[in-house]
C-alpha positions as a Markdown table, in Angstrom:
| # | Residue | x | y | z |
|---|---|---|---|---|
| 1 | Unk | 17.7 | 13.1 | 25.7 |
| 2 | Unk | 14.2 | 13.1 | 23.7 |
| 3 | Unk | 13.9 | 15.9 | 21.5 |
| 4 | Unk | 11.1 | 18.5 | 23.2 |
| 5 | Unk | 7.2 | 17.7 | 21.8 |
| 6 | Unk | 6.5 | 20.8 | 19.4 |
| 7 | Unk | 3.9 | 23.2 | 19.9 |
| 8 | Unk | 0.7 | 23.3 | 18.3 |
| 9 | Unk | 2.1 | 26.1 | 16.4 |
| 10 | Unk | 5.1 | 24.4 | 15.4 |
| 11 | Unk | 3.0 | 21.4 | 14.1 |
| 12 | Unk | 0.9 | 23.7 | 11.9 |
| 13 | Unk | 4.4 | 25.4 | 10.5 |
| 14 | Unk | 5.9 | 21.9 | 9.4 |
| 15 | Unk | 2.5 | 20.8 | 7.6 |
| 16 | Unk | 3.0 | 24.1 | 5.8 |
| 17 | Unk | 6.3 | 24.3 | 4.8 |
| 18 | Unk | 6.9 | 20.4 | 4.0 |
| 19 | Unk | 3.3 | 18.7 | 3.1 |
| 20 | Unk | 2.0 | 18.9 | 0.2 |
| 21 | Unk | -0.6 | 21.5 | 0.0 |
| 22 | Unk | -3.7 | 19.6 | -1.0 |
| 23 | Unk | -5.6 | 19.9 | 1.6 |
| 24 | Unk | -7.0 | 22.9 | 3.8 |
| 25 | Unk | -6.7 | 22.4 | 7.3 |
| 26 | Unk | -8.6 | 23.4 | 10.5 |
| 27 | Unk | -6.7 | 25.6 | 12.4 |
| 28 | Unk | -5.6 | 23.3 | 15.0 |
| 29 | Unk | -4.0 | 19.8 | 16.1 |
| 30 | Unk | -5.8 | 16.9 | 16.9 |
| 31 | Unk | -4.4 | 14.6 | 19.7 |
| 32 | Unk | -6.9 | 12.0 | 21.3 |
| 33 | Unk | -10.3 | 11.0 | 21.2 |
| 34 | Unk | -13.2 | 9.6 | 23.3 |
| 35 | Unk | -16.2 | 8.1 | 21.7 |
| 36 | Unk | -17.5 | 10.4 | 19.9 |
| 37 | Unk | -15.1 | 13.1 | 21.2 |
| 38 | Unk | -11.9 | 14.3 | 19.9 |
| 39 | Unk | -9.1 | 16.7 | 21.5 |
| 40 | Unk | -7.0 | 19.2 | 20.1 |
| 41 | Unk | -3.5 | 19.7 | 21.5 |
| 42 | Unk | -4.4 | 22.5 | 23.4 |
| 43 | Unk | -7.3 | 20.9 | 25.2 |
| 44 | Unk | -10.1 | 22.0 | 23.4 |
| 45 | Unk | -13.0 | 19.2 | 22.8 |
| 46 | Unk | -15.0 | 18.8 | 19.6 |
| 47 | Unk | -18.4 | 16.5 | 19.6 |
| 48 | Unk | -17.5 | 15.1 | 15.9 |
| 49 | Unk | -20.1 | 14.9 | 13.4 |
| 50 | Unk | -17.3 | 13.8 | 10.7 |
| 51 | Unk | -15.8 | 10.2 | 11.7 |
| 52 | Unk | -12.6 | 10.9 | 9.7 |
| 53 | Unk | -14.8 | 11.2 | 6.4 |
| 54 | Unk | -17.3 | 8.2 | 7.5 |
| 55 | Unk | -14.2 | 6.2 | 8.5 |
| 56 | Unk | -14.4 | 6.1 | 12.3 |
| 57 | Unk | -17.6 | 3.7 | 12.7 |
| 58 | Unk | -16.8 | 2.8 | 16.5 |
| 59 | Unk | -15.7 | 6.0 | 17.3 |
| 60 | Unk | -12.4 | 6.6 | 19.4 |
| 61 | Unk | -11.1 | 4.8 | 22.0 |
| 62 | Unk | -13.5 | 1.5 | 21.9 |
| 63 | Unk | -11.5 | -1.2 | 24.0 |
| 64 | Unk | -12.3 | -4.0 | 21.8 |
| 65 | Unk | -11.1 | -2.5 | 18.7 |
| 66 | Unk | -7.8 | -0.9 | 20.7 |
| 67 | Unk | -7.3 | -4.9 | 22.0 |
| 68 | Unk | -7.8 | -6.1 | 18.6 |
| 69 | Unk | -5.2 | -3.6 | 17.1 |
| 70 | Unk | -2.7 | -4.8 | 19.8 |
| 71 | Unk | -3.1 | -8.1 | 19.4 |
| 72 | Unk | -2.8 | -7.8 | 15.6 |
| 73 | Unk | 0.3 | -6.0 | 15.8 |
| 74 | Unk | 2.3 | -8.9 | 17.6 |
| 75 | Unk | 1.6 | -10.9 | 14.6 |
| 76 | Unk | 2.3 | -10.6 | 11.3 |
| 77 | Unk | 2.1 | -7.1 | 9.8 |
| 78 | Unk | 3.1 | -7.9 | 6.3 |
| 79 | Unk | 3.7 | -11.1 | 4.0 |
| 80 | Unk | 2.6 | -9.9 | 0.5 |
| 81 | Unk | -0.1 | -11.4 | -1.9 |
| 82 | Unk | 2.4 | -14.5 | -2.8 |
| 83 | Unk | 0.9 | -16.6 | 0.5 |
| 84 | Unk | -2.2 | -17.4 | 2.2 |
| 85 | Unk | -3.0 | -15.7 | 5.8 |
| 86 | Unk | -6.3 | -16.4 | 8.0 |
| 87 | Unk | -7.8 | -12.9 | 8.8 |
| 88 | Unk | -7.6 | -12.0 | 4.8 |
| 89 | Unk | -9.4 | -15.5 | 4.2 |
| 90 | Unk | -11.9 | -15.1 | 6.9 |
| 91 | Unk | -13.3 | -11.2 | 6.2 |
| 92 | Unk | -13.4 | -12.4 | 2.3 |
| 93 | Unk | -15.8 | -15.4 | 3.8 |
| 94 | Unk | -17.4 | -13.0 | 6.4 |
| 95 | Unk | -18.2 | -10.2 | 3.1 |
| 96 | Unk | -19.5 | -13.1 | 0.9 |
| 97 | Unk | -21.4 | -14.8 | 3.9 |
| 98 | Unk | -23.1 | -11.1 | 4.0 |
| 99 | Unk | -23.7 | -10.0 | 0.7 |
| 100 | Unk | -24.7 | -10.6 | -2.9 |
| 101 | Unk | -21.3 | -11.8 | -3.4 |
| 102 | Unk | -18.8 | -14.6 | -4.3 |
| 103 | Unk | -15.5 | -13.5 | -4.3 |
| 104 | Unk | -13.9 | -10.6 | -2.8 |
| 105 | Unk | -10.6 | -8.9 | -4.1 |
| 106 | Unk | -9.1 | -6.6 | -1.2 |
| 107 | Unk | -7.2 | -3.4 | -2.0 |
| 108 | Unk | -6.3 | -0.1 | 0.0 |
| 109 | Unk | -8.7 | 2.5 | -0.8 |
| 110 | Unk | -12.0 | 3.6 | -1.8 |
| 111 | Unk | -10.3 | 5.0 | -5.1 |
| 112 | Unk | -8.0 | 1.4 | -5.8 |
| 113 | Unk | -12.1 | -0.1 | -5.5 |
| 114 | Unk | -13.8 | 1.6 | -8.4 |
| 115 | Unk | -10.2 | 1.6 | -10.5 |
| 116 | Unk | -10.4 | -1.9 | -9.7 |
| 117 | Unk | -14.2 | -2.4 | -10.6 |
| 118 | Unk | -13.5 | -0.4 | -13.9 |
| 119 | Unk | -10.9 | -2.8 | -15.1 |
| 120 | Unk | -13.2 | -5.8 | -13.6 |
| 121 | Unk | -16.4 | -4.6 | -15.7 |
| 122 | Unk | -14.0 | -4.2 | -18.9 |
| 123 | Unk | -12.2 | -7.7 | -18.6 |
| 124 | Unk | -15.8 | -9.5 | -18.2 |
| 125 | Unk | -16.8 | -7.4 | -21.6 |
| 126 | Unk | -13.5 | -8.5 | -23.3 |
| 127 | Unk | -13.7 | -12.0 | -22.4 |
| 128 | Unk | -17.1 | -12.5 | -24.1 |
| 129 | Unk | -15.2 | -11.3 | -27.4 |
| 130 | Unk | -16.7 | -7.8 | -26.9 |
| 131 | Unk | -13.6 | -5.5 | -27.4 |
| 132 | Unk | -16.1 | -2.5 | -28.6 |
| 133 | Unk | -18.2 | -2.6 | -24.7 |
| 134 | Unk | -15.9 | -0.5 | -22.8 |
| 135 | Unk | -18.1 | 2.1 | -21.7 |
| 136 | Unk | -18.6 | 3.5 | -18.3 |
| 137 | Unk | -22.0 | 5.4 | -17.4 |
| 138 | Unk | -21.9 | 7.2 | -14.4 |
| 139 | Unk | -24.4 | 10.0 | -12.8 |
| 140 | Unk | -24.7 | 13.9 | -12.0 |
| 141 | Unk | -23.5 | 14.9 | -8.6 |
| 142 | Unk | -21.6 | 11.4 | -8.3 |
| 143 | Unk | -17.9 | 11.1 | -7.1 |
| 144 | Unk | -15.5 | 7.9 | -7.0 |
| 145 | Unk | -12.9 | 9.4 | -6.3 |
| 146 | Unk | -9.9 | 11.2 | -7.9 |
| 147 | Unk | -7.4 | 8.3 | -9.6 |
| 148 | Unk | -7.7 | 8.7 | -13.4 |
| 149 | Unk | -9.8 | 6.6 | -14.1 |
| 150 | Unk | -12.3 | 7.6 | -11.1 |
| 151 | Unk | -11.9 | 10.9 | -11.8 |
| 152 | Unk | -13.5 | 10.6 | -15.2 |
| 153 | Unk | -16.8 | 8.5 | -13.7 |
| 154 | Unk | -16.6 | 12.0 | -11.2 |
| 155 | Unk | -18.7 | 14.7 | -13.4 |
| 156 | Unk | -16.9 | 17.6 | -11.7 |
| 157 | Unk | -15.1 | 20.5 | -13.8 |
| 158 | Unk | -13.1 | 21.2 | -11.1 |
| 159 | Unk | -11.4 | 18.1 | -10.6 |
| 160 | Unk | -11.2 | 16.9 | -13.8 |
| 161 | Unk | -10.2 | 20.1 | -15.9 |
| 162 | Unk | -6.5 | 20.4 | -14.9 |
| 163 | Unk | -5.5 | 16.9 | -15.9 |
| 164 | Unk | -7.1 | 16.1 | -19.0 |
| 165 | Unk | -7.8 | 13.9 | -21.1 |
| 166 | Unk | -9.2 | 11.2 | -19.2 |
| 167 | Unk | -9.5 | 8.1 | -19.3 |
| 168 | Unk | -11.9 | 7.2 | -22.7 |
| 169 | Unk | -15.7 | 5.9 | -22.4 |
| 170 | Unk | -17.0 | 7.4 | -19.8 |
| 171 | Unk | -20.8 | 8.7 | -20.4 |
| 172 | Unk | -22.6 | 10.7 | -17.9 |
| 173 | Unk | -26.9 | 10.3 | -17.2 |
| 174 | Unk | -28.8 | 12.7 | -14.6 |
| 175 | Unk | -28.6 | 10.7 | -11.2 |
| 176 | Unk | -32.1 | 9.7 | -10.6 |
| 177 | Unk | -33.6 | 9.5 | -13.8 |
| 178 | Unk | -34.1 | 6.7 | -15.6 |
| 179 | Unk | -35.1 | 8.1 | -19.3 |
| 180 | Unk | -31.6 | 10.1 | -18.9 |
| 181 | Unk | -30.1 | 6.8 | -18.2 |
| 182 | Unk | -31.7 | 4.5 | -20.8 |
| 183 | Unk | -30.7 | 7.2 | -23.4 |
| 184 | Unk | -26.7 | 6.7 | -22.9 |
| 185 | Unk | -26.9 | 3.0 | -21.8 |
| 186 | Unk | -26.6 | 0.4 | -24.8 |
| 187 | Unk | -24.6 | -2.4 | -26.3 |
| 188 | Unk | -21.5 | -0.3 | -26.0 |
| 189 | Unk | -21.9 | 0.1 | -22.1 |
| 190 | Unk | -19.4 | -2.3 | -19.9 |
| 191 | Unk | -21.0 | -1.2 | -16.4 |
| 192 | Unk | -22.9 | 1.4 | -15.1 |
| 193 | Unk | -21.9 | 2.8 | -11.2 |
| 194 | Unk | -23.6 | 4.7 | -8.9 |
| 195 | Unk | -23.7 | 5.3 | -5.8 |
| 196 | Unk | -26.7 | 3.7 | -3.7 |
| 197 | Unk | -26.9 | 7.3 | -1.2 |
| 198 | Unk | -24.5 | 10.1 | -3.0 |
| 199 | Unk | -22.0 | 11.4 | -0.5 |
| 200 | Unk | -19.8 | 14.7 | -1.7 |
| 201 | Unk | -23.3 | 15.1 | -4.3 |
| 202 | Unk | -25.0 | 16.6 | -1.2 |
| 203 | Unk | -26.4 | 13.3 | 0.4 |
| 204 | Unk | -28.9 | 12.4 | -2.1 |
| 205 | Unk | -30.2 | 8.5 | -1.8 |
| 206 | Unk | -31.4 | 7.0 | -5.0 |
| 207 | Unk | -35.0 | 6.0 | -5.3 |
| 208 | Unk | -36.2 | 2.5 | -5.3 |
| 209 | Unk | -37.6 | 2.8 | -8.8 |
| 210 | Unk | -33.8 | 4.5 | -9.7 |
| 211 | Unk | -31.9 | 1.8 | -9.1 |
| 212 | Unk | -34.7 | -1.5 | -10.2 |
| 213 | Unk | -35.1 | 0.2 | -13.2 |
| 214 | Unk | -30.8 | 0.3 | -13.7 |
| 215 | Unk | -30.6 | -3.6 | -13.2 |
| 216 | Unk | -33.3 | -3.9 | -15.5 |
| 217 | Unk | -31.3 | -1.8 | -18.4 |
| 218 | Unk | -27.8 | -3.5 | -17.4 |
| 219 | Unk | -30.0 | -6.9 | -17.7 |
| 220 | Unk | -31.1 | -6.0 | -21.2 |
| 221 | Unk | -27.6 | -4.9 | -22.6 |
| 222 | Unk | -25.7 | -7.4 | -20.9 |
| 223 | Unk | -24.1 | -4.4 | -18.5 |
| 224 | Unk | -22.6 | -5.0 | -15.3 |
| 225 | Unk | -24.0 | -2.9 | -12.4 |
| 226 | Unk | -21.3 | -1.9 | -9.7 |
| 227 | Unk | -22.6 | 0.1 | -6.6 |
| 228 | Unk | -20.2 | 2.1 | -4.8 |
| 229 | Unk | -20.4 | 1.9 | -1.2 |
| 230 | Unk | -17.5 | 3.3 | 0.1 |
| 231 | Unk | -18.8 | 5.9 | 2.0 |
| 232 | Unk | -22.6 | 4.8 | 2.2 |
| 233 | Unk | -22.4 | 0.8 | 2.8 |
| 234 | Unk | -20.6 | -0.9 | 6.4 |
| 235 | Unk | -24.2 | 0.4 | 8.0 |
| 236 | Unk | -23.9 | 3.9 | 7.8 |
| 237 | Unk | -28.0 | 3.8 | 6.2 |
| 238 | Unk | -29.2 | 1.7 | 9.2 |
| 239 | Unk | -28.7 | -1.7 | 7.2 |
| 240 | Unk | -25.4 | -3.4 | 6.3 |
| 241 | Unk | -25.8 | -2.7 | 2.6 |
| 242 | Unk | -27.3 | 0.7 | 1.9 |
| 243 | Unk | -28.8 | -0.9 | -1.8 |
| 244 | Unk | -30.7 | -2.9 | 0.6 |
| 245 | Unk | -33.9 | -1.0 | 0.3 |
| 246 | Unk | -33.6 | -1.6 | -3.3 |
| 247 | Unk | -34.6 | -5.3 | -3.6 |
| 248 | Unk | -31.8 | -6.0 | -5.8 |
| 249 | Unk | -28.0 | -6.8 | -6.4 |
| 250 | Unk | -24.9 | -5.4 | -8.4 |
| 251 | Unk | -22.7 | -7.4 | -9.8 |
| 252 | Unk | -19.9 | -5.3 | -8.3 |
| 253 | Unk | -20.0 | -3.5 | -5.4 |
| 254 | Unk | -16.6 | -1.3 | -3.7 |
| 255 | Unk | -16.0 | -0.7 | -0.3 |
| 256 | Unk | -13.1 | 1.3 | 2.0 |
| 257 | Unk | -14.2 | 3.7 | 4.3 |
| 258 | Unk | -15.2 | 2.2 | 7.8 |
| 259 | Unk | -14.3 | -1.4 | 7.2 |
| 260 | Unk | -11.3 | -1.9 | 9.1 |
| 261 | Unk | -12.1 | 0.9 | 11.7 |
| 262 | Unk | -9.5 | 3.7 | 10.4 |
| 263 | Unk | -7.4 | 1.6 | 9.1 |
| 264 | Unk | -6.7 | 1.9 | 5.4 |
| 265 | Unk | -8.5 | -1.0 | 3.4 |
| 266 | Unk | -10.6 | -1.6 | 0.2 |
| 267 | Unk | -12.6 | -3.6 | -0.9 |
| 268 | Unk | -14.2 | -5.2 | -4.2 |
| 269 | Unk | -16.8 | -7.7 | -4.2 |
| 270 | Unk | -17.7 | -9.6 | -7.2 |
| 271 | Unk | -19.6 | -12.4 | -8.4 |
| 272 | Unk | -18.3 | -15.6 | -9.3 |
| 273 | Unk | -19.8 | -14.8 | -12.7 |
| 274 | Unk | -17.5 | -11.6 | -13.2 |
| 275 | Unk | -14.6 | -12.9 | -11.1 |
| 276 | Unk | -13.9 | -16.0 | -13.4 |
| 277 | Unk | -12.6 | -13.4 | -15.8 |
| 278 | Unk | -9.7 | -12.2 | -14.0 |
| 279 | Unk | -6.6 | -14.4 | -13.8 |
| 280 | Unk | -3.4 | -14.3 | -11.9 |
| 281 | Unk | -1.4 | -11.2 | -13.2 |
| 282 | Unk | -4.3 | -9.5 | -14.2 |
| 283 | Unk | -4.3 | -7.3 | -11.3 |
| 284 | Unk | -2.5 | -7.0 | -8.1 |
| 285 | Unk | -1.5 | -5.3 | -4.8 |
| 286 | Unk | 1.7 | -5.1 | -2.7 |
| 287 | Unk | -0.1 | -4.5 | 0.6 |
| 288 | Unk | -3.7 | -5.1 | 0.2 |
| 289 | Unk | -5.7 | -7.3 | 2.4 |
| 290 | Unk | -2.2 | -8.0 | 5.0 |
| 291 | Unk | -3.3 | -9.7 | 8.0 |
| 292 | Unk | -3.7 | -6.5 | 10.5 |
| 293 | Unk | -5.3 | -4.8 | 8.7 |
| 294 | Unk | -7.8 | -7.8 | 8.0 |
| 295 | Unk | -7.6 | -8.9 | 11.2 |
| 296 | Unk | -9.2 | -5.6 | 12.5 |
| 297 | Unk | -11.8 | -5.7 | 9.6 |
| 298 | Unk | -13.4 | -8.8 | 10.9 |
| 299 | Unk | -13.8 | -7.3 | 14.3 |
| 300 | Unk | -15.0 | -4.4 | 12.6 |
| 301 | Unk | -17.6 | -6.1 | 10.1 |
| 302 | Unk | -18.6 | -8.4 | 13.3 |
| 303 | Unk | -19.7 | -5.4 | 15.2 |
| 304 | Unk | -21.6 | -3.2 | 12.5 |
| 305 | Unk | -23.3 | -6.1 | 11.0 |
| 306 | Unk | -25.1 | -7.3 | 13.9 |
| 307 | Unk | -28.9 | -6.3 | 14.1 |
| 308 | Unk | -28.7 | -4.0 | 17.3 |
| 309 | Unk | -25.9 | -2.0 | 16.2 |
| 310 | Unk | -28.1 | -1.3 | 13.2 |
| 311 | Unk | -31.5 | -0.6 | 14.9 |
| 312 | Unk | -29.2 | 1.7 | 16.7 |
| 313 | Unk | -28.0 | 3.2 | 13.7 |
| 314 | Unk | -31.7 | 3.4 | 12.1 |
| 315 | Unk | -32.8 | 5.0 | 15.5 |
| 316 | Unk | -30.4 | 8.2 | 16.4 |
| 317 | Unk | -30.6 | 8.2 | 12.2 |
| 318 | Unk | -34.3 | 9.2 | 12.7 |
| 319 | Unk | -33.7 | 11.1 | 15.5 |
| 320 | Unk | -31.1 | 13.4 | 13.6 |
| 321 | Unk | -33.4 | 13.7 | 10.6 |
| 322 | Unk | -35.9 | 14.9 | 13.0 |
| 323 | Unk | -34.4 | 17.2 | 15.6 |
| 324 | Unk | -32.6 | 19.0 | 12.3 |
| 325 | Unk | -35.7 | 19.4 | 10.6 |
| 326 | Unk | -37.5 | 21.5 | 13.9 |
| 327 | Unk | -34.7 | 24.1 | 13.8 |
| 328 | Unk | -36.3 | 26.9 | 12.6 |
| 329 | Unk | -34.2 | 29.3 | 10.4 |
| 330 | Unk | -34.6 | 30.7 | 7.1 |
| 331 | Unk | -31.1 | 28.7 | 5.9 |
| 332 | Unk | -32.3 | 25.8 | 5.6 |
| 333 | Unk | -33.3 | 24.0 | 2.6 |
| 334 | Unk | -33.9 | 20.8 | 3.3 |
| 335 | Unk | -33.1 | 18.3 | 5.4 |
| 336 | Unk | -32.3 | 14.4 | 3.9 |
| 337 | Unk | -30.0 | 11.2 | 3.8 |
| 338 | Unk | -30.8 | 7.6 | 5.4 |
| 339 | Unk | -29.7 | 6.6 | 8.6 |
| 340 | Unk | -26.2 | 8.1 | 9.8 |
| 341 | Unk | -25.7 | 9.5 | 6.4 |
| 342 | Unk | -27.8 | 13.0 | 6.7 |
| 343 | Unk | -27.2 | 16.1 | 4.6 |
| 344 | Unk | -28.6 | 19.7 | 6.0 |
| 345 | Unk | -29.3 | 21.8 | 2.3 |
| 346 | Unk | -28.7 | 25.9 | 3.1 |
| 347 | Unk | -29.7 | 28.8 | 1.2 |
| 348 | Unk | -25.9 | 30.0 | 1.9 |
| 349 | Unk | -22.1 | 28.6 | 1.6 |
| 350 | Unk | -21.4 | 26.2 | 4.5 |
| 351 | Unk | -17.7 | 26.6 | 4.7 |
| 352 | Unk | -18.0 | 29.6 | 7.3 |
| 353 | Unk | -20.6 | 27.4 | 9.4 |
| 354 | Unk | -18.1 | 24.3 | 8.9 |
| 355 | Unk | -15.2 | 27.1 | 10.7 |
| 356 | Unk | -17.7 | 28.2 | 12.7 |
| 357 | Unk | -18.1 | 24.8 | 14.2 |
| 358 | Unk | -14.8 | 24.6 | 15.7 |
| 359 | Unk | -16.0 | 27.9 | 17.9 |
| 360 | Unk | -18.5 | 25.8 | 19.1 |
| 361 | Unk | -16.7 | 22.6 | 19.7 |
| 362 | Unk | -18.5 | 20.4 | 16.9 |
| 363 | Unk | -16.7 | 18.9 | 14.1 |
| 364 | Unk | -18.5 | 19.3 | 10.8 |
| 365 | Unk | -17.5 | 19.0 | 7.2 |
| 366 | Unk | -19.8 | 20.2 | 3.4 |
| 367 | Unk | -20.7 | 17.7 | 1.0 |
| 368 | Unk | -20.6 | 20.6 | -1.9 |
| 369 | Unk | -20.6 | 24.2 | -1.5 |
| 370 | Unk | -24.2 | 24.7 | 0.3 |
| 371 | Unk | -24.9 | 20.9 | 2.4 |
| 372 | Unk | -23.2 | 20.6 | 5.6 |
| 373 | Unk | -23.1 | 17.3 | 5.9 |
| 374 | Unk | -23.6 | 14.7 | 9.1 |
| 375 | Unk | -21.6 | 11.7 | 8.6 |
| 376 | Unk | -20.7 | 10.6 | 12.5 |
| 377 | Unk | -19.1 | 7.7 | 14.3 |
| 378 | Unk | -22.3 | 5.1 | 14.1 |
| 379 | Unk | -21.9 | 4.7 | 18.0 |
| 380 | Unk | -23.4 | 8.7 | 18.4 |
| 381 | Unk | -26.3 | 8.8 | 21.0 |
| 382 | Unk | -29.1 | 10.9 | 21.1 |
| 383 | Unk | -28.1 | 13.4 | 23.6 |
| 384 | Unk | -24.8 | 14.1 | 20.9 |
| 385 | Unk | -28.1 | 14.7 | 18.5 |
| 386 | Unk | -29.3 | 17.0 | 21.0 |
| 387 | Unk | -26.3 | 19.1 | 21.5 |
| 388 | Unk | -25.4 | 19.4 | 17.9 |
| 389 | Unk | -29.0 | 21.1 | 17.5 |
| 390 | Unk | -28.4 | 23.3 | 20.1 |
| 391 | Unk | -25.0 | 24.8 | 18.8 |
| 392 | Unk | -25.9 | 24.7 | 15.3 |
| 393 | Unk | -29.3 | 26.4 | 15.9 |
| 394 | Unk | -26.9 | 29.3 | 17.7 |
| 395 | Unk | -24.4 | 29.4 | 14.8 |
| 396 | Unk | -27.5 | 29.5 | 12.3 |
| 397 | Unk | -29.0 | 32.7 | 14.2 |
| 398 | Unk | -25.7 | 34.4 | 14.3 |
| 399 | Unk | -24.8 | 33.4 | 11.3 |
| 400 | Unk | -24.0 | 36.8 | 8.6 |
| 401 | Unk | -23.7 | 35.2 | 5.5 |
């Protein structure tokens, strides 16, 4: 006899007594989703404005992605690194095909990306006989996640206090200005990263003349410029790449979030230039780039990258930027970001509006302590747009903070 499904409660109690308490939860238990709707076990329905993070690109639910999974799942799930398979082959062409880039080196996360770019930058700098160009610069208000080595290009005393030292050579500039950047980038620099639209920053997108005027420096000091993309690139800004805008390339760029739909992946892209430095041993993965979870990628990549799914994207983008910026409350800020990628600045904490959300059936999340921040499947219509201002132009008139 099947043991009986536990309560909602019951869920809640076994996160809290045997998970690792990390994370604060919302106060209840997600089940199922539609679209752009998700369900909690006790019925309730939340419009999500979230996306598991910037994950969830096609939402929940989309047939073609459920088929895909399936069909993926009667193959091969795992093989390893040691032999070739045709879905990791065919995203690493599809990603070149559509980018700056060469070569591609596939890992798990967004974090595995930049700890692999960091090693990347330093080989390239090592193999020219430069053993003294190992440093990193990196920006205010950036994060690339929470690995040692990422957590040490993330200028944040509260994640990086407790587990100090760090790892050696990383240099911080003011994000956005290029004097502050030319005074810490030199002939000891291996790479500079940044990230094309700032995500847990408080959605701040880096100016054309920003990120020209970083090529130009990693140009003159023989520097290798990595964008991270993991949470702005896969067409969350309206275009495939969100350094688009820019006119220019990196030499590395990292990717993870929505590339294989919710299904754990990272990327690296590289150019043949900086890839030719690497050889076999150098750096590895047990699981990375396996065939269903590559398999889905393509389908996944297939879909955002073609030009109606981005004018779509561009569109309720706009539309967002727009309807937020007519709600009329003393809170608010400002109101920026670039396509589905859209950060609402308040005068107050956004933590009780984020709780206050669930009330109101909207899923929400902060970038920082005082942006909520609208990161949403990329499939979100304008009538969602339309009902999120409604709520959160209640929530923001009620609100007591």
């Amino acid at each position: 006899m099947p043991a009986p499904t536990p309560t909602t409660d019951q869920i809640m109690q076994y996160e809290a007594d045997h998970v690792a308490q990390t994370y604060k939860r919302a106060p209840f238990v997600l089940s199922h989703g539609a679209g752009v709707t998700l369900f909690d076990t006790d019925g309730n329905a939340y419009l999500d404005w979230v996306a598991g993070i910037a994950v969830n690109a096609l939402g929940y639910g989309d047939p073609e992605l459920t088929q895909v999974i399936q069909s993926a799942a009667t193959g091969l799930i795992h093989v390893s690194n040691l032999y070739h398979t045709a879905p990791q082959a065919q995203l690493a062409k599809a990603l070149c095909e559509r980018s700056f880039a060469d070569r591609v080196f596939f890992c798990n996360s967004g974090t595995e990306a930049v700890e692999g770019a960091i090693k990347f930058a330093r080989k390239a700098a090592y193999e020219k006989g430069r053993t003294d160009k190992t440093e990193i610069v990196t920006f205010t208000g950036a994060f690339h996640g929470r690995s040692m080595g990422a957590l040490a290009l993330t200028p944040r005393e509260k994640y990086q206090k407790p587990f100090q030292p760090l790892m050696p050579g990383a240099k911080l500039a003011e994000f956005n200005n290029l004097e502050s950047a030319r005074a810490v980038i030199n002939e000891r620099t291996a790479a500079v990263i940044v990230e094309p639209v700032q995500g847990e920053g408080g959605i701040h997108p880096a100016t054309t003349e920003f990120l020209r005027g970083l090529r130009d420096l990693c140009n003159q000091h023989q520097a290798l410029l990595i964008f991270d993309e993991i949470q702005c690139g896969m067409g969350r800004t309206g275009t495939l790449w969100a350094h688009e805008f820019s006119g220019i390339t990196p030499d590395i760029m990292t990717l993870a979030k929505p590339l294989a739909g919710g299904l754990p992946v990272g990327a690296i892209l590289l150019t043949e230039a900086v890839a030719n430095t690497m050889h076999p041993g150098e750096h590895g993965t047990t699981f990375a780039g396996g065939p269903l979870v590559t398999g889905v990628a393509n389908v996944v990549l297939e879909r955002v990258s073609q030009p109606e799914f981005l004018a779509h994207v561009q569109k309720v983008g706009d539309y967002l930027i727009e309807r937020l910026s007519e709600i009329n409350s003393p809170l608010i800020k400002a109101v920026r970001g670039r396509g589905l990628m859209v950060g609402l600045e308040l005068t107050v904490e956004v933590t009780p509006l984020v709780e206050s959300g669930y009330r109101h059936g909207l899923i929400l999340v902060n970038a920082g302590t005082h942006v909520l921040r609208f990161v949403p499947p990329l499939v979100v219509e304008k009538q969602h747009v339309d009902t999120l201002v409604e709520r959160l132009t209640a929530m923001l008139a009620a609100h007591k903070g």
